[in-house]
LOKERO-229463 format. One record per atom (N, C-alpha, C): atom name; x, y, z; residue in one letter; chain. Coordinates in steps of 0.02 Angstrom, whole numbers. Last residue first. Example, Ala and Ser with C-alpha at 12.3 -4.5 7.8 and 13.67 -1.06 7.14 Angstrom:
atom,X,Y,Z,res,chain
N,642,-112,354,S,A .
CA,684,-53,357,S,A .
C,645,2,394,S,A .
N,660,-284,390,A,A .
CA,615,-225,390,A,A .
C,660,-165,390,A,A .
//
This chain:
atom,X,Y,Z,res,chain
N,-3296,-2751,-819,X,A .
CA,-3352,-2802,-764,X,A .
C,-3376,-2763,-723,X,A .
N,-3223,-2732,-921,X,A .
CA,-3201,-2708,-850,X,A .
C,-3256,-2745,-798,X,A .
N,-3300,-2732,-1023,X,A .
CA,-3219,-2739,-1032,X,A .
C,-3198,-2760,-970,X,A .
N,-3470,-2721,-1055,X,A .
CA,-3411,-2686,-1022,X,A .
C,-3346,-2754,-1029,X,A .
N,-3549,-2710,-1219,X,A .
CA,-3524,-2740,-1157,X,A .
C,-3458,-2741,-1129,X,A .
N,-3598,-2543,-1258,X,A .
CA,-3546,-2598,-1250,X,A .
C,-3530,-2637,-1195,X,A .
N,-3689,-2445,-1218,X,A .
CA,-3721,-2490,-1281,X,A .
C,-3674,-2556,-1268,X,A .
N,-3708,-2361,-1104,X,A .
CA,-3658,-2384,-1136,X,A .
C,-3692,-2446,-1149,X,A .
N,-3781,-2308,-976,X,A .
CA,-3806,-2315,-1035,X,A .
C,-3768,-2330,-1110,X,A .
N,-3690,-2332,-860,X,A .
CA,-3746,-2372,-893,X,A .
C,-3763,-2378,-944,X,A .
N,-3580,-2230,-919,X,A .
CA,-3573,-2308,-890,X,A .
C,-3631,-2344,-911,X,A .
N,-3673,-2104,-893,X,A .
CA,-3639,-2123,-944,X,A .
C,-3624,-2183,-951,X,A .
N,-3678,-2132,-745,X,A .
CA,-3734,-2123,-774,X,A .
C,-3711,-2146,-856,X,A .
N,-3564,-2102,-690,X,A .
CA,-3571,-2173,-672,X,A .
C,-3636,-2190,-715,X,A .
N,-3536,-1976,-735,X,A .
CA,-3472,-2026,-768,X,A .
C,-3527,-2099,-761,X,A .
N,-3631,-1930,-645,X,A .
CA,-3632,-1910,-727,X,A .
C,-3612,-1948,-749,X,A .
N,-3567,-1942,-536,X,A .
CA,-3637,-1968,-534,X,A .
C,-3648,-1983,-616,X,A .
N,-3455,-1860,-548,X,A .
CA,-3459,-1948,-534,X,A .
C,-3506,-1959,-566,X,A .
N,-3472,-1756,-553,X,A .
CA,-3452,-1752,-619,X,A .
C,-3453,-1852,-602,X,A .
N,-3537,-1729,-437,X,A .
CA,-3586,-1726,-501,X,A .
C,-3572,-1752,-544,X,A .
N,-3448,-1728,-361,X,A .
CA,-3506,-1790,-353,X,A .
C,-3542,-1793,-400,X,A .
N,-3363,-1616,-387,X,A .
CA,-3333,-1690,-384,X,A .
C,-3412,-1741,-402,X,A .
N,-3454,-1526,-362,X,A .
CA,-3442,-1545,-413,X,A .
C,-3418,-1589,-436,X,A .
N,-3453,-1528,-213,X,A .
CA,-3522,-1552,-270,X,A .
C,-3498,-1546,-331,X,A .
N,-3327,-1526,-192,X,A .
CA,-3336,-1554,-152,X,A .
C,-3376,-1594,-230,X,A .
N,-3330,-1377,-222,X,A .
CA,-3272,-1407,-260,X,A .
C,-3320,-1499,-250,X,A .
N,-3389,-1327,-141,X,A .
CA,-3415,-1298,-221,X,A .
C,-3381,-1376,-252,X,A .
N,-3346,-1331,-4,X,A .
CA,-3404,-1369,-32,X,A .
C,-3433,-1360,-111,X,A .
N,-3233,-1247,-53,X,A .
CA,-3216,-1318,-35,X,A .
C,-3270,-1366,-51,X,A .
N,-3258,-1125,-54,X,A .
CA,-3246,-1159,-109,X,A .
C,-3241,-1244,-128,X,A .
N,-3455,-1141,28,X,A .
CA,-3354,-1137,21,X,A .
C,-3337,-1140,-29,X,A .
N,-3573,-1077,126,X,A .
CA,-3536,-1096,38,X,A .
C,-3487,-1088,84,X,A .
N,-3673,-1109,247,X,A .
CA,-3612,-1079,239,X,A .
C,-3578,-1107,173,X,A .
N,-3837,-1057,281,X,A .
CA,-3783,-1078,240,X,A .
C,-3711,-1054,236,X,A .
N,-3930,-927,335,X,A .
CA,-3873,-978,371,X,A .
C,-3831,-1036,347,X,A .
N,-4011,-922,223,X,A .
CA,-3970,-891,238,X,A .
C,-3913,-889,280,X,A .
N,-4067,-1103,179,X,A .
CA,-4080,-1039,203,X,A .
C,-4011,-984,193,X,A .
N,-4043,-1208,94,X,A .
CA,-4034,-1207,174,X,A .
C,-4038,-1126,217,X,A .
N,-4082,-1170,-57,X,A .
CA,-4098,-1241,-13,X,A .
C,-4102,-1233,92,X,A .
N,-4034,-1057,-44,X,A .
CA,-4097,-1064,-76,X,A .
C,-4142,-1124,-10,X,A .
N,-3908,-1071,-46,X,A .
CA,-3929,-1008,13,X,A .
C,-4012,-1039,-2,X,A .
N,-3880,-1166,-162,X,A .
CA,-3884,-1202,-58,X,A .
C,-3913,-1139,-23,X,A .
N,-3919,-1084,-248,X,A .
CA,-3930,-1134,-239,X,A .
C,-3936,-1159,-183,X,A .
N,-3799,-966,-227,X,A .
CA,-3866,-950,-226,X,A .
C,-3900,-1009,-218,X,A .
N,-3692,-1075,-234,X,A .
CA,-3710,-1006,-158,X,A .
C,-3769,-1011,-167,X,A .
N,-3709,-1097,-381,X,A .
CA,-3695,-1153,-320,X,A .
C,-3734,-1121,-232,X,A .
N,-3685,-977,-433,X,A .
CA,-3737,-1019,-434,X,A .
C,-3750,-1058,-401,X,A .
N,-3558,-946,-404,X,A .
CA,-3604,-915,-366,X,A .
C,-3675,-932,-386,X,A .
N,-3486,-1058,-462,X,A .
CA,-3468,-1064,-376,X,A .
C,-3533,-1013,-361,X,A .
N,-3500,-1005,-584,X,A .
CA,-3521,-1079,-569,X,A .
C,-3535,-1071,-469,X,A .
N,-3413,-914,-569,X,A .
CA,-3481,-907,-608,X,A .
C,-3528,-968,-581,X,A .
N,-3282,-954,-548,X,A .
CA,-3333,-898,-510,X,A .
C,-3389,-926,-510,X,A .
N,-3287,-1035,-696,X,A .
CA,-3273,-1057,-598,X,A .
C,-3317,-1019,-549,X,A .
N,-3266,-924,-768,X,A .
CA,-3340,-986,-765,X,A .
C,-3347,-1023,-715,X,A .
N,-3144,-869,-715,X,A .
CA,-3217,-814,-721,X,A .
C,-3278,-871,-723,X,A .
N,-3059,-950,-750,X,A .
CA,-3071,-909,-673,X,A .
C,-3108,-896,-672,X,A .
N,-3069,-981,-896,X,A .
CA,-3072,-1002,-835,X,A .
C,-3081,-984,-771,X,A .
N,-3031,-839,-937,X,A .
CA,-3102,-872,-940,X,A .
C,-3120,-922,-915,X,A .
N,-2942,-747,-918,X,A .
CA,-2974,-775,-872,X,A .
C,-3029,-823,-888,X,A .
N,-2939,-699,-1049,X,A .
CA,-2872,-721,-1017,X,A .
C,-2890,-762,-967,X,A .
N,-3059,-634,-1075,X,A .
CA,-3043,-712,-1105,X,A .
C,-2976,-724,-1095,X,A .
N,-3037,-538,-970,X,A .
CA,-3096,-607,-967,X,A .
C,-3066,-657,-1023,X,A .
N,-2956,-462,-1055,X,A .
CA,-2929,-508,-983,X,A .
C,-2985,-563,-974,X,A .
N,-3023,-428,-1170,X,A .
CA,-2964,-461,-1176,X,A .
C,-2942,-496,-1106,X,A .
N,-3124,-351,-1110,X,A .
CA,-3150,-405,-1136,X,A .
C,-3087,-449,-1162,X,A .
N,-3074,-240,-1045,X,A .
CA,-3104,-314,-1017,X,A .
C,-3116,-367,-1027,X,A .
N,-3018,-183,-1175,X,A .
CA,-2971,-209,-1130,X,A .
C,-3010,-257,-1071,X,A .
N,-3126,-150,-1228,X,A .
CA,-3087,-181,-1253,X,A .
C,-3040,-220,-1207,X,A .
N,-3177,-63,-1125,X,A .
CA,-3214,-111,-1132,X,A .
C,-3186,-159,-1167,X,A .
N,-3093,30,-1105,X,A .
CA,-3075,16,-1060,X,A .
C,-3133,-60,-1071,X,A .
N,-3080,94,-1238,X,A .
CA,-3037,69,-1223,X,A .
C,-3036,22,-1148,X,A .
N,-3233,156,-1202,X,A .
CA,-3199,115,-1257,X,A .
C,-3152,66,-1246,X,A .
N,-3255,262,-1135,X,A .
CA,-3236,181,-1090,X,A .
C,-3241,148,-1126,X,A .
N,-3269,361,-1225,X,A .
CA,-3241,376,-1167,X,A .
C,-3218,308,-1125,X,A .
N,-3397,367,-1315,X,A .
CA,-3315,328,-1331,X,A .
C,-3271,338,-1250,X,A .
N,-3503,430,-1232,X,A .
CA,-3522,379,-1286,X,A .
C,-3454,333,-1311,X,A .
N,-3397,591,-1215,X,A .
CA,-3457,536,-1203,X,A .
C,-3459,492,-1262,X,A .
N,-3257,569,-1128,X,A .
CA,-3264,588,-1191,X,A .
C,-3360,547,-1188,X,A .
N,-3171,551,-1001,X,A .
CA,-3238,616,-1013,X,A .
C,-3280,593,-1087,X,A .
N,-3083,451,-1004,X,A .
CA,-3164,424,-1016,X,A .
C,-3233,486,-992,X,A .
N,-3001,467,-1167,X,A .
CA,-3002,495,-1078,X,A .
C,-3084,490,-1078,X,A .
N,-2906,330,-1225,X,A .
CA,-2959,365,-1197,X,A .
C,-2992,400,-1162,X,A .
N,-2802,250,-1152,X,A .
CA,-2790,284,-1221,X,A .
C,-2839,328,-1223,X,A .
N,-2784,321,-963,X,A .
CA,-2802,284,-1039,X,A .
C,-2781,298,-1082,X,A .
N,-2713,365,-823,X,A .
CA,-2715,407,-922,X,A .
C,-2729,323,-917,X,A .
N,-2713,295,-695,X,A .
CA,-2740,366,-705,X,A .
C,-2770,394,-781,X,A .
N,-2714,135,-696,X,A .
CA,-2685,195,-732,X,A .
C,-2720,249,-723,X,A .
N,-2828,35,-657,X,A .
CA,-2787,82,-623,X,A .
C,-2736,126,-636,X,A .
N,-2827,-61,-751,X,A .
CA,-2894,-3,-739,X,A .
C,-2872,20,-681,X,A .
N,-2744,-132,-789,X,A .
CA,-2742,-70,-835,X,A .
C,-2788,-24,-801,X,A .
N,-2756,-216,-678,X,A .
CA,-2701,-159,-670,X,A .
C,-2715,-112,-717,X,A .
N,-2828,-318,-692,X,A .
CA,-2859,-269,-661,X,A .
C,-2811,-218,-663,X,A .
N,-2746,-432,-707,X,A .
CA,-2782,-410,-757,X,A .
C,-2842,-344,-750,X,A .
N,-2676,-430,-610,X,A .
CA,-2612,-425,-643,X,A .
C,-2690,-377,-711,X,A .
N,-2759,-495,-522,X,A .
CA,-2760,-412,-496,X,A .
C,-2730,-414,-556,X,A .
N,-2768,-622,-582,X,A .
CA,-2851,-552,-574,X,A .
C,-2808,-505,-564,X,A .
N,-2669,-647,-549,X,A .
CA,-2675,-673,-593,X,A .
C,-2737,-610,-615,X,A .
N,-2662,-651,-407,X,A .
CA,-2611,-623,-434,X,A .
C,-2646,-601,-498,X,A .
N,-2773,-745,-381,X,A .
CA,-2771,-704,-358,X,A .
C,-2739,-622,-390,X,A .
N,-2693,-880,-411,X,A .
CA,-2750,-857,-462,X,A .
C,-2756,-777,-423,X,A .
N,-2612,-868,-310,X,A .
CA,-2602,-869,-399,X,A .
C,-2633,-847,-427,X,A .
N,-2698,-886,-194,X,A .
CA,-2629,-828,-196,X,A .
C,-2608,-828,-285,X,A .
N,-2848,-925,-217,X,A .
CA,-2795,-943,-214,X,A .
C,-2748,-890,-239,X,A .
N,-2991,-864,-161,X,A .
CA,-2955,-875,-222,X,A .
C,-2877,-869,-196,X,A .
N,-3126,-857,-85,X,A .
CA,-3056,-874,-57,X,A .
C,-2997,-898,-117,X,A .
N,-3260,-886,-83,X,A .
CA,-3227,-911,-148,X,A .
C,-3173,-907,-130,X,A .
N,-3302,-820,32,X,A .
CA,-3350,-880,30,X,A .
C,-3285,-926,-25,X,A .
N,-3267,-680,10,X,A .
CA,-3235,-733,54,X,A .
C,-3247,-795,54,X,A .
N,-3249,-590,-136,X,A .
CA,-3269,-660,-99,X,A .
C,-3245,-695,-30,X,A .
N,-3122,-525,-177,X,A .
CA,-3163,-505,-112,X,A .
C,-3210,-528,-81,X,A .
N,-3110,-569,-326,X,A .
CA,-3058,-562,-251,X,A .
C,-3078,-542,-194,X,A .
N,-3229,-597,-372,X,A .
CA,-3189,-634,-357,X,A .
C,-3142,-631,-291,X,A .
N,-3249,-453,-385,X,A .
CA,-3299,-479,-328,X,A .
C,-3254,-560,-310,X,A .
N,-3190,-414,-507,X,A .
CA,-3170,-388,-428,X,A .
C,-3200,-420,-377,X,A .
N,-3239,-496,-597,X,A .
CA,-3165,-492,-566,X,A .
C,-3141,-449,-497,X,A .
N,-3358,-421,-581,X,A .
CA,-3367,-501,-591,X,A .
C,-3287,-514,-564,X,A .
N,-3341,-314,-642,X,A .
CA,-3368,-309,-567,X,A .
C,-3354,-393,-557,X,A .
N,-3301,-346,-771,X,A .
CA,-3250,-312,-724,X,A .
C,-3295,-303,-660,X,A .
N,-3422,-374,-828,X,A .
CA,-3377,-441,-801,X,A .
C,-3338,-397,-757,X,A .
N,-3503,-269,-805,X,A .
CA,-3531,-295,-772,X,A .
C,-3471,-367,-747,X,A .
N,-3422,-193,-907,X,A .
CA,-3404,-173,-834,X,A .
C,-3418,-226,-807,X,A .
N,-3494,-276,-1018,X,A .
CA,-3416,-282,-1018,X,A .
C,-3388,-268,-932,X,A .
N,-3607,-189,-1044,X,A .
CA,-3624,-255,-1031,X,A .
C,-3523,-285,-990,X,A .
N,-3575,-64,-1026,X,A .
CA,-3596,-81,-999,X,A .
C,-3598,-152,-977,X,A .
N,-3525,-64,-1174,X,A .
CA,-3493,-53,-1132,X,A .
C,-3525,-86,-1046,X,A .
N,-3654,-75,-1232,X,A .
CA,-3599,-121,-1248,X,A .
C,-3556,-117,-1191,X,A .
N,-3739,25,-1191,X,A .
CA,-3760,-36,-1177,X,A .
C,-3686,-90,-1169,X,A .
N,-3648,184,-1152,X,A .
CA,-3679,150,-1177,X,A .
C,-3674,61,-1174,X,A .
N,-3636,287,-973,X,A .
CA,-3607,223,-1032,X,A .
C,-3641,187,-1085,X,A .
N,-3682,367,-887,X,A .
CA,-3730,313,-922,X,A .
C,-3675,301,-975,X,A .
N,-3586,414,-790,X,A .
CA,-3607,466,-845,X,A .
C,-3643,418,-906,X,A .
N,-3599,326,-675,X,A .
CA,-3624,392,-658,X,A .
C,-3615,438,-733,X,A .
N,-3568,204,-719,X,A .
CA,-3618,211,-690,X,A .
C,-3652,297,-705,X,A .
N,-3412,259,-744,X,A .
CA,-3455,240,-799,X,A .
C,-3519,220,-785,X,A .
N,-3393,293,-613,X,A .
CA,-3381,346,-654,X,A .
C,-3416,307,-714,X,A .
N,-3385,156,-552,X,A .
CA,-3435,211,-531,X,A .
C,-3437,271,-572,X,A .
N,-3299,93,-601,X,A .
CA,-3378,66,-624,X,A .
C,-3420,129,-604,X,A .
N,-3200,172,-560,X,A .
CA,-3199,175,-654,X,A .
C,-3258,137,-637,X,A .
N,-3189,117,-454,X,A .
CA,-3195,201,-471,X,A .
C,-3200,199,-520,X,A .
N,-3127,-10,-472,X,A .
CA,-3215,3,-430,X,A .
C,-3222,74,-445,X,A .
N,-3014,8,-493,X,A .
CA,-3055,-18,-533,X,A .
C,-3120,-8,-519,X,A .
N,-2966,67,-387,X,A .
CA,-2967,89,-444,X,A .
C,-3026,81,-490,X,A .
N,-2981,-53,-297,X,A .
CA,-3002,21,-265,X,A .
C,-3012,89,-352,X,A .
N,-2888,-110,-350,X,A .
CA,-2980,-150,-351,X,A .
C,-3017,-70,-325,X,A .
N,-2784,-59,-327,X,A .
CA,-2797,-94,-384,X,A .
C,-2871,-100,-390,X,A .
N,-2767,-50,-167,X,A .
CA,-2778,2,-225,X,A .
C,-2794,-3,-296,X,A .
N,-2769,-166,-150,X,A .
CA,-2814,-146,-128,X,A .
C,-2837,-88,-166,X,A .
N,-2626,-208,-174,X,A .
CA,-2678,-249,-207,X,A .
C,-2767,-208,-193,X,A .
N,-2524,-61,-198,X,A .
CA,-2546,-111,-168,X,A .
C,-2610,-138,-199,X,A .
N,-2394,-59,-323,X,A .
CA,-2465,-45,-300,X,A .
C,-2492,-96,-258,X,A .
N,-2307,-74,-412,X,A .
CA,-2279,-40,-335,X,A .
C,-2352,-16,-322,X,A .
N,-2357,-142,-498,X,A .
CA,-2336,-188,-451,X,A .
C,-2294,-129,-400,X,A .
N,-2435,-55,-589,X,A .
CA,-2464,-83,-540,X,A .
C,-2420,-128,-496,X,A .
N,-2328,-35,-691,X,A .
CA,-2328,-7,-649,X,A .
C,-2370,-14,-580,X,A .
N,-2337,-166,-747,X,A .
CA,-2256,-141,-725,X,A .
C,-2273,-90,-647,X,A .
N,-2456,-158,-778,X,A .
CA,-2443,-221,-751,X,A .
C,-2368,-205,-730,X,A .
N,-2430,-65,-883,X,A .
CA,-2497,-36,-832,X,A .
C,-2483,-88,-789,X,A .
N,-2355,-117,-966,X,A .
CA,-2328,-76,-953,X,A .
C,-2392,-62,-890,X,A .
N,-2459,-233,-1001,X,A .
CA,-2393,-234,-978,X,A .
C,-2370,-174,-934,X,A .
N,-2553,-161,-1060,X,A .
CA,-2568,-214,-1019,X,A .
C,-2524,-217,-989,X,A .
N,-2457,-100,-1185,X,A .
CA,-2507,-52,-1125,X,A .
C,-2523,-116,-1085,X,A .
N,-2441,-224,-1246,X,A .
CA,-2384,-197,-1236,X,A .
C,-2434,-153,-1176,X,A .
N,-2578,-275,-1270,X,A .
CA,-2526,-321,-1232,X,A .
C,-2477,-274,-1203,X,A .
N,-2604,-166,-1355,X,A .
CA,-2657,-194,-1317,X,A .
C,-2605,-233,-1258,X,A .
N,-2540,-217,-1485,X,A .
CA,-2535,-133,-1443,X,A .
C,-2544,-173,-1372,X,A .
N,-2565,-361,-1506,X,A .
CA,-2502,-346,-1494,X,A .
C,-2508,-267,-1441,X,A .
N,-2671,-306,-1553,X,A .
CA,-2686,-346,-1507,X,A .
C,-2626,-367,-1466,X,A .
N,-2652,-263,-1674,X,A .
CA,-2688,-238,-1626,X,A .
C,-2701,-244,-1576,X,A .
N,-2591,-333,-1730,X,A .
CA,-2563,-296,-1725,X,A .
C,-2592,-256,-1676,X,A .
N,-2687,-439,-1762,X,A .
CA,-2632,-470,-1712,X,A .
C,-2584,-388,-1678,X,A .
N,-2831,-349,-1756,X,A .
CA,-2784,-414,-1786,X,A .
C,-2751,-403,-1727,X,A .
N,-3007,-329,-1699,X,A .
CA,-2943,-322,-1669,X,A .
C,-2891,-367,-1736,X,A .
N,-3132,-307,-1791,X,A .
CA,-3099,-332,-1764,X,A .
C,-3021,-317,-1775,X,A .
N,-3334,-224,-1741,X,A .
CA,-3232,-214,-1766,X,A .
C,-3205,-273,-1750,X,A .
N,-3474,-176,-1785,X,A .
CA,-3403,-206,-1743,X,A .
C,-3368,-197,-1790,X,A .
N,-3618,-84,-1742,X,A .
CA,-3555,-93,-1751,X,A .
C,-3509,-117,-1730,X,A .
N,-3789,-65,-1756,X,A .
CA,-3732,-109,-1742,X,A .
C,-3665,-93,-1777,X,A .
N,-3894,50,-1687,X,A .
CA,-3846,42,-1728,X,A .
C,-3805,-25,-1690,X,A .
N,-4077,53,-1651,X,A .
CA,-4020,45,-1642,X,A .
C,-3977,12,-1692,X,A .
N,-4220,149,-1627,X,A .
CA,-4178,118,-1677,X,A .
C,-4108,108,-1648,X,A .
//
């Protein structure tokens, strides 16, 4: 049998949430970028290692999703966007949570809330990814393991798709064209 329970965040809540983001984003900047992801990767392994419930779980899986970003080489994320991930990876390098994630079953509460607020900060960055490692898997598929993905060739096929699509749309346009 399983229980459903939600909640929602208001503005006030969400306001907290920002202010700790911040202040964890103050203090992550006398941090190096390595130590940040080095953090964050210790908090998947500590919520790995005392079974986390489902919800939570599902949430780490994007925070692996943001770390793998930056350590892509294939994806090579731009010095901004870059910033942009670590800035949203900082709460998970605080030592103290609101939560101390001994606590079982609530323990990475706070830290699931708070992923799920940077992913939809990122939600662009993150469907990009997302997209780009479908793409990998796809050509690794097509051309073997000796494939080399880029962002460049991600970028490249999507250009051609979003043509091919545009030039497809075109045809099947009911209106006689304007443009010849």
């Amino acid at each position: 049998m399983s229980l459903r329970i939600s909640f929602e965040l208001d503005d006030n809540d969400l306001k907290h949430f920002r202010l700790i983001m911040q202040e964890a984003r103050q203090a992550a900047c006398r941090m190096q970028p390595e130590d940040i992801v080095a953090a964050s990767e210790e908090l998947l392994v500590s919520a790995e290692e005392s079974t986390a419930p489902g919800f939570i779980v599902d949430r780490l899986r994007k925070l692996k999703l943001m770390i793998a970003m930056l350590s892509d080489i294939d994806w090579r994320l731009p010095h901004q966007e870059a910033t942009r991930v670590l800035n949203a990876l900082a709460y998970f390098a605080e030592p103290e949570d609101l939560i101390p994630d001994s606590i079982p079953g609530l323990g990475f509460l706070d830290d699931a809330i708070m992923i799920e607020l940077v992913v939809r900060e990122l939600k662009h960055e993150v469907e990009a990814y997302d997209d780009f490692c479908s793409y990998r898997d796809k050509l690794k598929q097509a051309q073997g393991q000796n494939a080399r993905p880029s962002r460049e060739g991600w970028l490249d096929t999507r250009r051609s798709e979003l043509q091919k699509r545009m030039r497809r749309r075109r045809k099947r346009s009911s209106r006689a064209p304007l443009l010849g």
